[in-house]
N, C-alpha and C positions, 0 to 999 in steps of 0.2 A: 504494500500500500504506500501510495505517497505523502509526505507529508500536503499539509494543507497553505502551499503557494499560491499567489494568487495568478491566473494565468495571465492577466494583464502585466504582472509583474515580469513574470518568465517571458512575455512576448518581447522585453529590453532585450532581453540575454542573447548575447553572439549567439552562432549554430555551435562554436566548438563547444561554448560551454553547456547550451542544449544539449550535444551529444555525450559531453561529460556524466551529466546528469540522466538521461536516459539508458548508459551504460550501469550506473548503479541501480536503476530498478525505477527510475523517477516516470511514472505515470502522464503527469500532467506536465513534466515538461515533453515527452511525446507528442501532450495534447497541443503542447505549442508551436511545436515543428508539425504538426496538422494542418493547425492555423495557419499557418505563415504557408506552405507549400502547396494546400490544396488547390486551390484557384489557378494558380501558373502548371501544375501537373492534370490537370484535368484539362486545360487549354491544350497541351502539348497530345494529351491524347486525342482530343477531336481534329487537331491539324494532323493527325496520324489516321483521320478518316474515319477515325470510328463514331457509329452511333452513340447519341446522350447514355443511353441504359448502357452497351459495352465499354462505353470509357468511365462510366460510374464504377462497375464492376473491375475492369481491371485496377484502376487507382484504386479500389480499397486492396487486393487482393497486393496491391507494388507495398502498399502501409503495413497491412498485417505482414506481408516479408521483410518489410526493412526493422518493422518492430523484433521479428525474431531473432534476425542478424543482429541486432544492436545488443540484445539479451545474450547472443550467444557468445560474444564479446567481439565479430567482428571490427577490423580498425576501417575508422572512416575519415580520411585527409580534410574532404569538404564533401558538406554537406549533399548540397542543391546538384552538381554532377553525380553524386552516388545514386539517389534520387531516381 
């Protein structure tokens, strides 16, 4: 569980230190790197042609993998190209 940040807070915080924190188990700073990337990665999938519902689906399905990779301790230089 994470502690109780505020995600307005967390949404200052560089990506490194986002990922700092999401490699320790931080939840909500995940939830911030959500925030911050959903909109330009779901853009990036509809210029990649795909329909609203399939580039719904695969952007959650890129999230829940980068969420596991980051668990798993994968290293990530930057953020938004790993992405």
């Amino acid at each position: 569980m994470s502690p109780r940040v505020s995600t307005r807070l967390l949404a200052t915080q560089s990506d490194q230190r986002l990922l700092e924190l999401v490699a320790s188990g931080h939840e909500r700073a995940f939830e911030a790197v959500v925030l911050r990337y959903r909109k330009p990665l779901l853009s990036y999938c509809r210029r990649m042609g795909l329909a609203d519902a399939r580039a719904e689906d695969v952007l959650q399905q890129s999230l829940l993998k980068a969420w596991l990779a980051l668990q798993r301790g994968t290293e990530v230089r930057e953020l938004r190209p790993w992405l």
